[in-house]
TORVEX-800881 format. One record per atom (N, C-alpha, C): atom name; residue in one letter; x negated, y, z negated; residue number from 1. Coordinates in pm, whole numbers. Layout:
BEGIN
NODE tipa zake      u      v      w vexfi
NODE   CA    A      X      Y      Z   NUM
...
***
This chain:
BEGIN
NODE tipa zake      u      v      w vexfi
NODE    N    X  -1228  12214 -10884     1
NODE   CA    X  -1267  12142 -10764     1
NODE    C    X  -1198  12205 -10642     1
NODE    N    X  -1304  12233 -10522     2
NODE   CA    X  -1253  12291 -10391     2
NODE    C    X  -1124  12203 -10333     2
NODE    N    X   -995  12238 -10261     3
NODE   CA    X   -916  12127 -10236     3
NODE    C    X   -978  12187 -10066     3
NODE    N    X  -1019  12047 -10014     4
NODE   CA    X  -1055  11987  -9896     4
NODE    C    X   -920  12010  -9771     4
NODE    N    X   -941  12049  -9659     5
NODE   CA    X   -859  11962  -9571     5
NODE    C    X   -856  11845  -9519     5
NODE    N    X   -742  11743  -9519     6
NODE   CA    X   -794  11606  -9496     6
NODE    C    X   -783  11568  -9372     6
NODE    N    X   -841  11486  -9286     7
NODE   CA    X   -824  11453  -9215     7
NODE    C    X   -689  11406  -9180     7
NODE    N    X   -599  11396  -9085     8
NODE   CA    X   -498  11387  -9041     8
NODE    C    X   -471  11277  -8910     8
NODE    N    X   -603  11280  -8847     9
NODE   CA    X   -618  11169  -8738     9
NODE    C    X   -802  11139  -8777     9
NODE    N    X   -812  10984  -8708    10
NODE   CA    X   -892  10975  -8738    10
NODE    C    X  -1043  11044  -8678    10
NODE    N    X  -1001  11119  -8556    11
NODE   CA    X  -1116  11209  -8483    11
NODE    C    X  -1135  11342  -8576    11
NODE    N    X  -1081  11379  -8662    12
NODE   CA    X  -1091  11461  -8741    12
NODE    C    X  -1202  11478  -8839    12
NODE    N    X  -1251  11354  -8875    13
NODE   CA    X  -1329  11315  -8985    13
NODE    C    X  -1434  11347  -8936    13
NODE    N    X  -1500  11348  -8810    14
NODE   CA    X  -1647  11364  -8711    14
NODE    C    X  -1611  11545  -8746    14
NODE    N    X  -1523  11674  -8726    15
NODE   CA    X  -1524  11755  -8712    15
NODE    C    X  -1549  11795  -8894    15
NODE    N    X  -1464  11718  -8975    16
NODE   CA    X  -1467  11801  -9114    16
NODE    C    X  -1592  11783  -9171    16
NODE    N    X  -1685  11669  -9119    17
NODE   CA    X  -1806  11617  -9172    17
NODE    C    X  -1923  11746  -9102    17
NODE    N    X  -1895  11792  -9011    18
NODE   CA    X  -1971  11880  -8973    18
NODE    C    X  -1991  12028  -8978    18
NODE    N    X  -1818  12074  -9000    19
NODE   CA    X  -1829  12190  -9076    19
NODE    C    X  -1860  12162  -9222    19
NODE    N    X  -1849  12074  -9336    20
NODE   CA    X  -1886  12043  -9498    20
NODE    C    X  -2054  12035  -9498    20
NODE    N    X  -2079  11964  -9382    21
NODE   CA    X  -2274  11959  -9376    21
NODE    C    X  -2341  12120  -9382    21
NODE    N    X  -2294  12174  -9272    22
NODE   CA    X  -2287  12298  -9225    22
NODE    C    X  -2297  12366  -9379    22
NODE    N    X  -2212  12369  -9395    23
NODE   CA    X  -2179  12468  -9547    23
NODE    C    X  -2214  12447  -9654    23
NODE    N    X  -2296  12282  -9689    24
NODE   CA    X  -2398  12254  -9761    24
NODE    C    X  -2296  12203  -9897    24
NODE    N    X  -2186  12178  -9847    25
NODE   CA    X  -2085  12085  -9936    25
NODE    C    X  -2123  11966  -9956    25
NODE    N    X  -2209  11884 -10009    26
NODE   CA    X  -2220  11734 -10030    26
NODE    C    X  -2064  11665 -10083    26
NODE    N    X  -2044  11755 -10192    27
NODE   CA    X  -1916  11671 -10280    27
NODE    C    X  -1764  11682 -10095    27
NODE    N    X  -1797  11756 -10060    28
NODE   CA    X  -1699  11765  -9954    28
NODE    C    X  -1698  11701  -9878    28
NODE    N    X  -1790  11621  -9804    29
NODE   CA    X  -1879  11495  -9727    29
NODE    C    X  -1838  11392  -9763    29
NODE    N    X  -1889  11385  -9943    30
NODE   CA    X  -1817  11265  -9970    30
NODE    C    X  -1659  11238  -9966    30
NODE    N    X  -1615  11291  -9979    31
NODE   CA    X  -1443  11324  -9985    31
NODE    C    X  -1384  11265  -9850    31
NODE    N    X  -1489  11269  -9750    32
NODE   CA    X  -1445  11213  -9633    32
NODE    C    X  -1456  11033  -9641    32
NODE    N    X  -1519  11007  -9713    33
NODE   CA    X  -1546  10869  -9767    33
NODE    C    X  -1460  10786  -9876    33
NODE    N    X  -1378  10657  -9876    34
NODE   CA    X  -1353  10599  -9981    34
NODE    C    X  -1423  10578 -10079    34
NODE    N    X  -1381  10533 -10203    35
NODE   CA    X  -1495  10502 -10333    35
NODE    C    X  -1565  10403 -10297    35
NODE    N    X  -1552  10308 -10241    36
NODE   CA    X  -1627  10196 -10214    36
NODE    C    X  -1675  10211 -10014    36
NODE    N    X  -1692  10286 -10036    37
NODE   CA    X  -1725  10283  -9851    37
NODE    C    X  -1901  10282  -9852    37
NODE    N    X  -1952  10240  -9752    38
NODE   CA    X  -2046  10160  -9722    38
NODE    C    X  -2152  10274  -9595    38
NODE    N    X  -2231  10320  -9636    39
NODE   CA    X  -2311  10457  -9545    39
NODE    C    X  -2447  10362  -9513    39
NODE    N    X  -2465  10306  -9336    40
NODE   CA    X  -2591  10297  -9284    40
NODE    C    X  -2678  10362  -9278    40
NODE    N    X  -2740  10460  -9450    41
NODE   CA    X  -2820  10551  -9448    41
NODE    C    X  -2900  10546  -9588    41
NODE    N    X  -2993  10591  -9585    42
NODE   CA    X  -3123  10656  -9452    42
NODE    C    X  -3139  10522  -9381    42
NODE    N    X  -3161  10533  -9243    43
NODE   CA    X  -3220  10451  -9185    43
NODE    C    X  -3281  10322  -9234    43
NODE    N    X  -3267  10160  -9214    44
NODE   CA    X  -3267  10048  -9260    44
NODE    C    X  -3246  10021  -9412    44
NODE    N    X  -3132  10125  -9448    45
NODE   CA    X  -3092  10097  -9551    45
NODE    C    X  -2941  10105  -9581    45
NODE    N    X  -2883  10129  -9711    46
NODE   CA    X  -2752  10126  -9707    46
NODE    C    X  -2676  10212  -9827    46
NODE    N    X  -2649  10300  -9817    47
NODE   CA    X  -2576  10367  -9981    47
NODE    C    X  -2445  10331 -10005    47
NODE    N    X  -2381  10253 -10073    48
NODE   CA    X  -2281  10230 -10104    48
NODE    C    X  -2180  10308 -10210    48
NODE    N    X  -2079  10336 -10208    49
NODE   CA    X  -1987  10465 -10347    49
NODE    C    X  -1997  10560 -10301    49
NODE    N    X  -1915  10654 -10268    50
NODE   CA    X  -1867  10796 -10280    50
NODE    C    X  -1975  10850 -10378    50
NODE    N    X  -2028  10805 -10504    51
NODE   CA    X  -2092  10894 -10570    51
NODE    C    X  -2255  10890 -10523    51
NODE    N    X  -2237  10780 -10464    52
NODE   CA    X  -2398  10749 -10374    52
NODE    C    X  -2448  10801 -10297    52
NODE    N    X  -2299  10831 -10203    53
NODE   CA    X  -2319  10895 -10096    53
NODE    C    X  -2297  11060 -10116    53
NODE    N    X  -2214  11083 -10185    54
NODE   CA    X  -2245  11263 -10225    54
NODE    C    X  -2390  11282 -10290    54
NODE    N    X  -2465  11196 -10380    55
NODE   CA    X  -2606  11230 -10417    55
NODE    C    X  -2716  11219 -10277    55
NODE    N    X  -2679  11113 -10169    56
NODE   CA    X  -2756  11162 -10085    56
NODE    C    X  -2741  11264  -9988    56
NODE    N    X  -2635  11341  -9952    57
NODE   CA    X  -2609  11410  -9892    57
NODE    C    X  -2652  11536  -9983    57
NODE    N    X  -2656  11549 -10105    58
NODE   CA    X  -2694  11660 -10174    58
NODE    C    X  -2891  11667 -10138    58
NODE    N    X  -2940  11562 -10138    59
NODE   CA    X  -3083  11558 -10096    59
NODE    C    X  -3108  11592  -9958    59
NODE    N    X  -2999  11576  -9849    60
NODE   CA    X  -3021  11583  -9704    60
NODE    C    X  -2972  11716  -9689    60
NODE    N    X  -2868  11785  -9744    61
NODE   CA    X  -2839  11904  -9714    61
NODE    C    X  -2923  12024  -9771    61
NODE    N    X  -2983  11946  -9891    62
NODE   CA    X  -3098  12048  -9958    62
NODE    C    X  -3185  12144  -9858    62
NODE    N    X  -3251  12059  -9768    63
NODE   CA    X  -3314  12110  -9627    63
NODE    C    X  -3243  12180  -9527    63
NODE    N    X  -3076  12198  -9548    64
NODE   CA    X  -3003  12256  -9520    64
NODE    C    X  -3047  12237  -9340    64
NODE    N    X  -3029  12121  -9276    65
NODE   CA    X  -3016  12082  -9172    65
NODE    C    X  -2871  12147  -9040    65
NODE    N    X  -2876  12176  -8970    66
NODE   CA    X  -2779  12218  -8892    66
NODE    C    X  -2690  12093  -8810    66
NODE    N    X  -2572  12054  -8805    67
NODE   CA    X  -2503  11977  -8681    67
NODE    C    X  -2424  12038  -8591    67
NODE    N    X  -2434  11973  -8534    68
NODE   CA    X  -2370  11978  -8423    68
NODE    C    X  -2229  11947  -8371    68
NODE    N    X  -2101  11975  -8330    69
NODE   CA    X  -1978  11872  -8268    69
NODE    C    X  -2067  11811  -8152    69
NODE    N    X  -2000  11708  -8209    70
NODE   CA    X  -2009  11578  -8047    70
NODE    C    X  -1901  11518  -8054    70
NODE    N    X  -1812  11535  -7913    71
NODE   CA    X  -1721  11503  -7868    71
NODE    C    X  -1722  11346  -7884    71
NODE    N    X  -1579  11309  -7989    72
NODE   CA    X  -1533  11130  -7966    72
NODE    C    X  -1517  11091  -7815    72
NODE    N    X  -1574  10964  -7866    73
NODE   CA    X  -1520  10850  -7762    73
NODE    C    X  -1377  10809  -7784    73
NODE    N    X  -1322  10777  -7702    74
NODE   CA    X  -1150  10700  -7746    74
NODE    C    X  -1153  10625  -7919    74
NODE    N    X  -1097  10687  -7951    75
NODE   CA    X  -1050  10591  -8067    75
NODE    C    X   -937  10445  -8067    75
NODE    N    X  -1013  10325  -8118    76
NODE   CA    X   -953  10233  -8137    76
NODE    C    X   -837  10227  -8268    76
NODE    N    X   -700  10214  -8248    77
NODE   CA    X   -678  10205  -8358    77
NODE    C    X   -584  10079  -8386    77
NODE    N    X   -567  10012  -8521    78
NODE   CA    X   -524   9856  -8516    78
NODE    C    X   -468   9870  -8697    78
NODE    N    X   -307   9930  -8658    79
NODE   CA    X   -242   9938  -8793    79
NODE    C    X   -322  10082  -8833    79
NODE    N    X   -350  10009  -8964    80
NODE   CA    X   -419  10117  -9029    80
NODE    C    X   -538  10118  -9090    80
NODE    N    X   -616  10062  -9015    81
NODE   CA    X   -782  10096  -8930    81
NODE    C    X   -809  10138  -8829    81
NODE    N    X   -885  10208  -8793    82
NODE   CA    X   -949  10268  -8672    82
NODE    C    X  -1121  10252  -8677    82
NODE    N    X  -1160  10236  -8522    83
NODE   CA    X  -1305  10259  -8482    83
NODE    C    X  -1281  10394  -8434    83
NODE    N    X  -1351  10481  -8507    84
NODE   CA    X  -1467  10612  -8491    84
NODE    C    X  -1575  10561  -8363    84
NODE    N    X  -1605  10698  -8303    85
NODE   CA    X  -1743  10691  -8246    85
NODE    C    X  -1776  10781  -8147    85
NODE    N    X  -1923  10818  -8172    86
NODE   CA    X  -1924  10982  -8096    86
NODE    C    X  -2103  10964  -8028    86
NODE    N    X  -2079  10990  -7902    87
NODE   CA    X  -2244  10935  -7792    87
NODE    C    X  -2316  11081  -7871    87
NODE    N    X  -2411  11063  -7951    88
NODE   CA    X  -2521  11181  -7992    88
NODE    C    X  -2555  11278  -7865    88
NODE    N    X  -2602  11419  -7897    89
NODE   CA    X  -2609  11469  -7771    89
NODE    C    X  -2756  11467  -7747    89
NODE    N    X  -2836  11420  -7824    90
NODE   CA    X  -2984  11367  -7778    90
NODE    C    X  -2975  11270  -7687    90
NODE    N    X  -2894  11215  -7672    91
NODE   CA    X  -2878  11050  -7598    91
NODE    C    X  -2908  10894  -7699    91
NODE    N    X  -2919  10958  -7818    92
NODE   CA    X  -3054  10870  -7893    92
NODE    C    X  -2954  10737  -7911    92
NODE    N    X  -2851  10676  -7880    93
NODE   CA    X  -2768  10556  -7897    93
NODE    C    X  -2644  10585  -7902    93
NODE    N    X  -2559  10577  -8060    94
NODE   CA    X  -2406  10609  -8069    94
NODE    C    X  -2409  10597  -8174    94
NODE    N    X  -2284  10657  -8268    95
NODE   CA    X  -2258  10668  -8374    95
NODE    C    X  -2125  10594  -8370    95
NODE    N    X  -2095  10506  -8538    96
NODE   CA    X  -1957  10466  -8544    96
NODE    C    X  -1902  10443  -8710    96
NODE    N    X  -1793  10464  -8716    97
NODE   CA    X  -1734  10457  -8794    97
NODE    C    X  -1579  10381  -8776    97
NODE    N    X  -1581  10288  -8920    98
NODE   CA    X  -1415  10225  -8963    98
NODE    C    X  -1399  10325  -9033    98
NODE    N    X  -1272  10366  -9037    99
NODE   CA    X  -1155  10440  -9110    99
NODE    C    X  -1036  10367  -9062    99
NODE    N    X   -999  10386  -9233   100
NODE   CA    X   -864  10350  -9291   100
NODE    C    X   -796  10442  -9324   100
NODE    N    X   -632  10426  -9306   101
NODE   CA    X   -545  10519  -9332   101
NODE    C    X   -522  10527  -9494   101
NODE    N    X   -515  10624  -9553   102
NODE   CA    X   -484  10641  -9713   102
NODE    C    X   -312  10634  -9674   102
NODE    N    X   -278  10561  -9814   103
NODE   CA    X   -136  10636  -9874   103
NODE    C    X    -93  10779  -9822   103
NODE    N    X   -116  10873  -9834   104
NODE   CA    X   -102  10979  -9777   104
NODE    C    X    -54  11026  -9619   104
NODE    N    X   -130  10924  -9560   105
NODE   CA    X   -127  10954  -9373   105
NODE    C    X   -282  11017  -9402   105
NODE    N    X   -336  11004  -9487   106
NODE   CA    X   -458  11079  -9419   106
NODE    C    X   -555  10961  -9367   106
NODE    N    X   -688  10992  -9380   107
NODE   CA    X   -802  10865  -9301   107
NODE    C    X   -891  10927  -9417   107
NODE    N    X   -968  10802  -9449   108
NODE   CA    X  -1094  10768  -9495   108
NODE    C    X  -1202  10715  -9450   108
NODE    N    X  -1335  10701  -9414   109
NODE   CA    X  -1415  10681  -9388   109
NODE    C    X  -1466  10505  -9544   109
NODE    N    X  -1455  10408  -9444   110
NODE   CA    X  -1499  10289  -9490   110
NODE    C    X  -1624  10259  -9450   110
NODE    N    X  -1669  10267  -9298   111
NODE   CA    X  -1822  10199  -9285   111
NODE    C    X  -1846  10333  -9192   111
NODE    N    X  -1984  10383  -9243   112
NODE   CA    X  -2039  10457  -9136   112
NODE    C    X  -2159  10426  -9082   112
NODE    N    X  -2170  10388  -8956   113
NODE   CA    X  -2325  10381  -8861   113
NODE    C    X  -2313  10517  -8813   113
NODE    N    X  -2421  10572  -8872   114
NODE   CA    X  -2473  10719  -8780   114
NODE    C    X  -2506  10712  -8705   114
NODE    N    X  -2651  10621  -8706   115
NODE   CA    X  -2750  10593  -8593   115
NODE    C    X  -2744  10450  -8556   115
NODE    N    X  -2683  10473  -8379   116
NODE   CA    X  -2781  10283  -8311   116
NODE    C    X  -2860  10335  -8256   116
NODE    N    X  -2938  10279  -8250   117
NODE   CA    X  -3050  10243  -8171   117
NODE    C    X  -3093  10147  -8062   117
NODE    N    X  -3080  10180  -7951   118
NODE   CA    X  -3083  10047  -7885   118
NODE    C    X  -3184   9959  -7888   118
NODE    N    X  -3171   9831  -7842   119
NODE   CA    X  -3307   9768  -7899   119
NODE    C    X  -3460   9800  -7815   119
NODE    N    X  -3548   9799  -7876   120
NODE   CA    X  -3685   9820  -7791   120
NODE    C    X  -3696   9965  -7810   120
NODE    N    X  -3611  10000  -7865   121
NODE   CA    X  -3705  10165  -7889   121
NODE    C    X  -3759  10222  -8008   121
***
């Protein structure tokens, strides 16, 4: 198994998720995720597990899609949780994420919203 760099702060996790997409790492994606963390994806749905979420990322990266960095918004942080969140550079709403601090000092990814949408569109 590849050993990952881990996130270290929680704005980190938006950057490692995008070079691992990039490079068509699913299992590396997930790694950014707890076992039980909770993915607002695909769209009006929900994948729940690390192993859920590395099988869909193995189907989304298949098409080998390109991302992008998009610069965080301030991070909230409260102990050892934090709000994630990064304005898309389409404009298309905002993205957000809870992360929790591991044992380690590192961060995990608990809830991810990729996509809002504002209402009426």
């Amino acid at each position: 198994m590849t050993e990952h760099e881990k996130a270290m702060r929680p704005e980190d996790i938006t950057r490692l998720f995008v070079e691992r997409s990039n490079a068509g790492d699913a299992a590396g994606v997930a790694e950014l995720y707890e076992e039980d963390a909770v993915l607002a994806y695909p769209p009006g749905s929900q994948t729940v597990g690390r192993e859920a979420i590395r099988a869909l990322w193995e189907k989304v990266l298949a098409a080998r899609p390109h991302f992008s960095p998009e610069e965080p918004l301030p991070t909230l942080v409260c102990g050892d949780i934090a709000l994630t969140s990064t304005p898309p550079k389409d404009g298309s709403g905002a993205r957000a994420q809870v992360v929790r601090r591991q044992a380690d000092g590192s961060w995990l990814r608990v809830l991810d919203q990729p996509e809002f949408v504002p209402p009426g569109r």
